[in-house]
C-alpha positions in Angstrom: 45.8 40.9 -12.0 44.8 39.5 -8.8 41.1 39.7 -7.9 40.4 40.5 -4.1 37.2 40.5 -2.2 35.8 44.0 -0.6 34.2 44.2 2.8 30.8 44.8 1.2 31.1 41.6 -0.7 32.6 39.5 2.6 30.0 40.7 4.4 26.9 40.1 2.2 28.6 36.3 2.6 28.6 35.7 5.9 25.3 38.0 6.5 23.9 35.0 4.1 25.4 32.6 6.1 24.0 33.7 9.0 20.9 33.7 8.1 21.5 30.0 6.2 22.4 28.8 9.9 19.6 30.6 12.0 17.2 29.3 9.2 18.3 25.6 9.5 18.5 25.8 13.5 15.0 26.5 13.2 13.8 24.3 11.5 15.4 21.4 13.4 13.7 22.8 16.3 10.4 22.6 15.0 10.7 19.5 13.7 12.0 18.1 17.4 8.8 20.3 18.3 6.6 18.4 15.9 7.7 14.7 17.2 10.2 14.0 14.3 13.1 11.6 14.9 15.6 12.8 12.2 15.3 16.3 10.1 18.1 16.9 7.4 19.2 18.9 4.5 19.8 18.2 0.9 19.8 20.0 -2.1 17.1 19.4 -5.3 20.1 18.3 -7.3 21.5 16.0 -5.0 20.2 12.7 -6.7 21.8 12.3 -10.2 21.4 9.3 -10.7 17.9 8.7 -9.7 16.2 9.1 -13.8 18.7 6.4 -15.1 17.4 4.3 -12.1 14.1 5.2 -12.2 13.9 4.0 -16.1 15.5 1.2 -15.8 12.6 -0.3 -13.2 10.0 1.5 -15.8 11.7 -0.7 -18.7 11.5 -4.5 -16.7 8.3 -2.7 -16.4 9.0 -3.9 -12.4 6.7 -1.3 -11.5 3.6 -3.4 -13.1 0.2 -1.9 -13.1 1.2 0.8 -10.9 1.1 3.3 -14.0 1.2 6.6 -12.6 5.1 5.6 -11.6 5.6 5.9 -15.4 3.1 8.5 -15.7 5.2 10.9 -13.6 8.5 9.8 -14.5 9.7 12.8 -15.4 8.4 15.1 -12.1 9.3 11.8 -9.8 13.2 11.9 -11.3 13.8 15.4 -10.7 13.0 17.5 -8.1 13.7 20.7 -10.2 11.3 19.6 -12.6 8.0 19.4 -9.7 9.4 23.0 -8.8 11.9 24.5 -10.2 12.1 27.5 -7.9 13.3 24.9 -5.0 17.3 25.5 -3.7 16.4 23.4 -0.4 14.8 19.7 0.7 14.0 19.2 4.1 13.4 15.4 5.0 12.0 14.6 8.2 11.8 11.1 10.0 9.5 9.1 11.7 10.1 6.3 13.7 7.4 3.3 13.8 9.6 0.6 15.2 7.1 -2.3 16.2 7.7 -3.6 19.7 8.5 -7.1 18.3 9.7 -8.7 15.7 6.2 -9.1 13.3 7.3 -12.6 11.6 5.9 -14.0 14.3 2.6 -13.9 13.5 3.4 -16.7 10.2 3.0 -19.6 12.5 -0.2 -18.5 13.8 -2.4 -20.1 11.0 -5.9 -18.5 12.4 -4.5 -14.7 12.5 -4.0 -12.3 9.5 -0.9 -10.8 9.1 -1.0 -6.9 8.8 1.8 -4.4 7.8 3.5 -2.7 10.9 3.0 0.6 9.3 -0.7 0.0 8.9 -2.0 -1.2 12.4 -3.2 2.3 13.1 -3.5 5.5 11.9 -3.0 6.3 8.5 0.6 8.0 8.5 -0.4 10.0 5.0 -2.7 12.1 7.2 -0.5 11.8 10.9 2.9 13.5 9.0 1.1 16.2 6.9 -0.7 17.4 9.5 2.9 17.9 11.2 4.6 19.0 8.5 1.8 21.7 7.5 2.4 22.9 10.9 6.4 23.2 9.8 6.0 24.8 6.9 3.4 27.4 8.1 5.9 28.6 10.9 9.1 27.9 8.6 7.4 29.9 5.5 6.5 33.2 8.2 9.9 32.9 9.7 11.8 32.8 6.2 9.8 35.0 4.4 10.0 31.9 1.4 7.6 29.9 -0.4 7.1 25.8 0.8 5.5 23.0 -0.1 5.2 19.6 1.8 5.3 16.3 0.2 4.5 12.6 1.6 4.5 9.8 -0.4 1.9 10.8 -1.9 3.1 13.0 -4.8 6.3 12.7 -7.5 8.9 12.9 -4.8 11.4 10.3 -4.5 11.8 10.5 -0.4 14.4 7.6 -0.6 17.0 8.9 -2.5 16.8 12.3 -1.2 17.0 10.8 2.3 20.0 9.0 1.2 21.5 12.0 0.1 20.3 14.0 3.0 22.2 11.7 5.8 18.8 9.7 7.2 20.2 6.6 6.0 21.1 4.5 2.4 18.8 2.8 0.7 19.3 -0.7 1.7 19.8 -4.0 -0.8 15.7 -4.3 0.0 15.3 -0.5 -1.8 14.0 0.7 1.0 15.5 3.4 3.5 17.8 2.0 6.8 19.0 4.2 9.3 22.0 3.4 12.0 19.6 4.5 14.4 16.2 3.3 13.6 16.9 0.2 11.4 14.1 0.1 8.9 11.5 1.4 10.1 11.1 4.9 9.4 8.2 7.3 8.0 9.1 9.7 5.6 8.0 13.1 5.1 9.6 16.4 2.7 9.9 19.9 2.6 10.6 21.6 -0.8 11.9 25.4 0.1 13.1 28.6 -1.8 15.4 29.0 1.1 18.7 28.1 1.1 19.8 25.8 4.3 23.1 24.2 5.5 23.4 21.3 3.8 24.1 17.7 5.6 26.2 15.3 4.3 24.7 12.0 2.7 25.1 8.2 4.5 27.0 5.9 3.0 26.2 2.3 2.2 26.5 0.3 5.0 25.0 -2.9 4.4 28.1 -4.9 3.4 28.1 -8.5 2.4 24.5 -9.0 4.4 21.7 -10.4 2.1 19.4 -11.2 5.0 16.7 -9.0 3.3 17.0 -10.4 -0.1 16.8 -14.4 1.5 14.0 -13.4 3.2 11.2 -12.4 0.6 9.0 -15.6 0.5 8.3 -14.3 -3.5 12.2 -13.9 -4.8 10.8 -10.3 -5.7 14.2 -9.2 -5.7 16.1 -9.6 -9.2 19.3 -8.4 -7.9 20.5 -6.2 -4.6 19.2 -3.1 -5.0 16.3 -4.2 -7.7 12.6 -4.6 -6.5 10.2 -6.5 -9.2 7.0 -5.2 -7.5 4.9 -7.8 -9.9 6.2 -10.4 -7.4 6.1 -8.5 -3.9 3.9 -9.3 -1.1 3.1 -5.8 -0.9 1.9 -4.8 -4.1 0.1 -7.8 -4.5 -2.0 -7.1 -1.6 -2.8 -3.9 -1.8 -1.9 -2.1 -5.4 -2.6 -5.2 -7.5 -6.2 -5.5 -8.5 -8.5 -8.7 -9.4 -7.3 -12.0 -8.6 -3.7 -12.5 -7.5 -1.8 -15.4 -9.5 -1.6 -19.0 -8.3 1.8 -18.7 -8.0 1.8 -16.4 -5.0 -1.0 -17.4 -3.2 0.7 -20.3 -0.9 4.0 -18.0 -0.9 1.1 -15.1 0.7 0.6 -17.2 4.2 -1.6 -15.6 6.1 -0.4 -11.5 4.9 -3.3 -9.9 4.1 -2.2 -6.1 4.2 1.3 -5.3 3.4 4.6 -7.9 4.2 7.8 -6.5 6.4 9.8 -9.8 5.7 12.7 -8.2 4.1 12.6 -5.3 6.7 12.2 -7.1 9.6 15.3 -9.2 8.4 17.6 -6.3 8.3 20.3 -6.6 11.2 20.3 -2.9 11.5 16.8 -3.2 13.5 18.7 -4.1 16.5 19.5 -0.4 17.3 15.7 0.4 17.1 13.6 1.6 19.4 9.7 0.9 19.0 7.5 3.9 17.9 7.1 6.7 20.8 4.3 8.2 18.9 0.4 6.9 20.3 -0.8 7.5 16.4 1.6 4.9 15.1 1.6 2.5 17.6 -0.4 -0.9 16.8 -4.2 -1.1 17.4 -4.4 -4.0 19.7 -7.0 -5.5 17.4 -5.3 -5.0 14.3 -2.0 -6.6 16.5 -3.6 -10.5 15.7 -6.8 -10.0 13.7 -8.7 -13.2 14.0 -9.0 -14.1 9.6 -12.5 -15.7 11.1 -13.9 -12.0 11.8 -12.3 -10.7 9.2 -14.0 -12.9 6.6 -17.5 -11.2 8.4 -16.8 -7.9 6.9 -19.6 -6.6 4.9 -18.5 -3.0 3.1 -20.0 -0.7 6.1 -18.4 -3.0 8.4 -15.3 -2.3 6.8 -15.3 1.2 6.3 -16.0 1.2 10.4 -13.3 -1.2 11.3 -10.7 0.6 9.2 -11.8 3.9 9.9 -9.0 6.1 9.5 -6.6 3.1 8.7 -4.4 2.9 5.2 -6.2 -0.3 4.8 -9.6 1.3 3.9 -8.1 2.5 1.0 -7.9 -1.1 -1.2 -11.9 -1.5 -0.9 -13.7 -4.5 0.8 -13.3 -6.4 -1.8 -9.9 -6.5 -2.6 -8.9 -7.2 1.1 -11.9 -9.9 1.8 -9.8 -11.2 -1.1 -6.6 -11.0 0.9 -8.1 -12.8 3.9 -9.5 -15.6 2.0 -6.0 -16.1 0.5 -5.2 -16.6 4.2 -7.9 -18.9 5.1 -7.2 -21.4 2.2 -3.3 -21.3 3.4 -4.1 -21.9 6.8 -5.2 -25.5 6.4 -7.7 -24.8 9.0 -11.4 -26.6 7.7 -13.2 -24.0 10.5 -13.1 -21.3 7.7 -15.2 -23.8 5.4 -18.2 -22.3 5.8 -17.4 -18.8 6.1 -16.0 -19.6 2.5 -19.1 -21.0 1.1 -20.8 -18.0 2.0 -18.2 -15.7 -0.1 -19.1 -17.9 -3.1 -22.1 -16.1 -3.4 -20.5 -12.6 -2.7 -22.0 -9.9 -4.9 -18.0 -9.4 -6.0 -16.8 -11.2 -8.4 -13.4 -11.1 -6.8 -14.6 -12.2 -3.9 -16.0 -15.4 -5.1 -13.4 -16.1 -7.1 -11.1 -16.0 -4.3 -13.2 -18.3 -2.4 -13.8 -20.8 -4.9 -9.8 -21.3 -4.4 -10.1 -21.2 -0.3 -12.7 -24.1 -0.7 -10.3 -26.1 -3.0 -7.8 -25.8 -0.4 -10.1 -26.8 2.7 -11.9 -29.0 1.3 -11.5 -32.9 0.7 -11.9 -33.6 -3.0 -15.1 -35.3 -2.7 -16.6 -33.0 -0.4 -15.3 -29.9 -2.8 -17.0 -32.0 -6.2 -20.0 -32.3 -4.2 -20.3 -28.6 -3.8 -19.3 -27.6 -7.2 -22.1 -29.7 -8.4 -24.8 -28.6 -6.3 -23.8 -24.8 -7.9 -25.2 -23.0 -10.5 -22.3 -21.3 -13.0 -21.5 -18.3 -12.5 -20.7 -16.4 -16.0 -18.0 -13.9 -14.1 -14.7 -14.6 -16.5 -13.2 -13.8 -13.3 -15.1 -16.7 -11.2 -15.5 -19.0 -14.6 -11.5 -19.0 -14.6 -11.5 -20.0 -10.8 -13.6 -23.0 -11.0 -11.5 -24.2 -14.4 -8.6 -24.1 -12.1 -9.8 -25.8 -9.8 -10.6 -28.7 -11.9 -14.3 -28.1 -13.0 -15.8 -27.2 -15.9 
């Protein structure tokens, strides 16, 4: 018996569709509204593959003391399971193209070295904002339930972006777009409304392995694979107490962040720098001098970085950073600066500059100093000094 469709029925279907199309127009209008540089559609189930992937860098336990990866494992992998009432995802795009290439900054041995994406404005707060604006509008128009998500919570933005048509995650893990290279914010809306859907990008990075020669750690096992433990940017800012010997000369003179790998990609040609005042650089945090930096007591931090990501790793932790950078710059200017550190209340702190001094210093003049110290009974600063050669 064949089985044909009433008017009531084909109608109800494209009344649907209708609504699916006026739904998703509006959206992409406010997002265009809002500043965004890309806004597409993909559905909660569009990422298969993304819990077999997920484990596998939770097995090499690549994701190292970053523990609430594991910890969310099962919300991260599966959009359904953070909210199961979702049937849309909305990711939006943000373009903070620098206005030149950053590398550059290496071969100035007196600078630090800060991520693009942190030279300003914290983008956590700067998307949010935008995107709470989206979803207020979005959720009155629609008469359906949103949330927004950045970074911040179990979402994995890359994937979904893939899947939505933003770009494909590149050999470096991270997102590249045909129009903004590598240098893209991301933000998500989770929706009980059902959009058009877009079509995801394909792979396009070919034979290139630019990104992978480029990481001054080998922090890439394989394409596609990121071992955090050995990345520039989790050493600096998710890693905790001192960083090994290994990667401190590798470090250079990064104290916030590395964009090696994504500065490498050939697909930043077609990228425009960030339009967006928020996200463009700070012209002090373009080439901060490391010899102010090492200055910075804790309120003098928490001022400097005032709404910057940066404030987030603590005083400590960063004066650490910079007097990685000091000891790698070969420069014996920083000398003193460093001697003063090795009487820091943090125990970090002076660790770190225990190795600075070893680096600056002549051996006689570093002996000298070591013996005119009284020991410190830190395990953390004990360990320092027993690397560098004293007991």
């Amino acid at each position: 018996m064949r089985t044909s469709i009433s008017s009531a029925d084909k109608a109800g279907d494209d009344k649907a569709l209708r609504r699916r199309e006026k739904l998703t127009a509006f959206i992409r209008e406010e997002a265009t509204a809002q500043g965004f540089d890309l806004c597409r559609i993909t559905l909660p189930t569009s990422i298969p593959r993304a819990p077999e992937r997920l484990s596998v860098f939770l097995d090499d336990s690549h994701h190292g003391t970053m523990d609430w990866m594991a910890e969310t494992k099962e919300r991260r992998a599966d959009p359904k399971t953070l909210w199961s009432e979702v049937r849309s995802i909305v990711i939006f795009g943000l373009n903070y193209g620098p206005e030149e290439d950053p590398r550059y900054l290496q071969s100035m041995k007196d600078k630090a070295a800060i991520s693009v994406y942190a030279r300003n404005r914290d983008y956590h707060d700067v998307i949010k904002g935008r995107l709470k604006e989206i979803a207020t509008r979005f959720a009155a128009r629609a008469g359906e339930d949103v949330k927004v998500f950045v970074d911040t919570a179990p979402v994995m933005e890359k994937p979904l972006a893939e899947a939505a048509g933003l770009g494909w995650q590149g050999k470096h893990t991270n997102l590249v777009s045909r129009s903004h290279g590598s240098w893209l914010f991301l933000g998500s809306l989770f929706t009980t409304a059902e959009l058009l859907i877009d079509s995801p990008e394909k792979d396009h990075c070919g034979s290139c392995r630019a990104c992978l020669d480029a990481c001054p750690t080998a922090a890439f096992p394989a394409a596609y694979r990121l071992d955090a433990r050995r990345c520039i940017s989790y050493l600096t800012i998710e890693h905790k107490g001192p960083i090994d010997l290994e990667f401190r000369p590798l470090i250079g003179n990064r104290i916030y962040g590395c964009d090696d790998c994504l500065s490498a990609c050939p697909w930043n040609k077609f990228a425009a720098s960030a339009s967006e005042m928020k996200l463009k650089a700070r012209e002090d945090l373009k080439e901060p001098s490391i010899a102010f930096l090492l200055t910075l007591d804790d309120p003098a931090f928490r001022t400097f970085f005032s709404g910057s990501p940066v404030k987030r790793i603590g005083r400590d932790r960063f004066i650490r950073n910079v007097l990685i950078a000091a000891g790698n710059s070969g420069d014996r200017q920083f000398i003193a600066q460093c001697r003063l550190l090795a009487d820091d209340a943090s125990p970090t702190v002076r660790g770190m500059a225990v190795w600075a001094l070893k680096q600056l210093m002549d051996d006689g003049a570093f002996a000298a100093f070591a013996r005119g110290r009284t020991a410190d009974n830190d395990p953390e600063v004990r360990r320092e000094w027993q690397m560098a050669g004293v007991d």
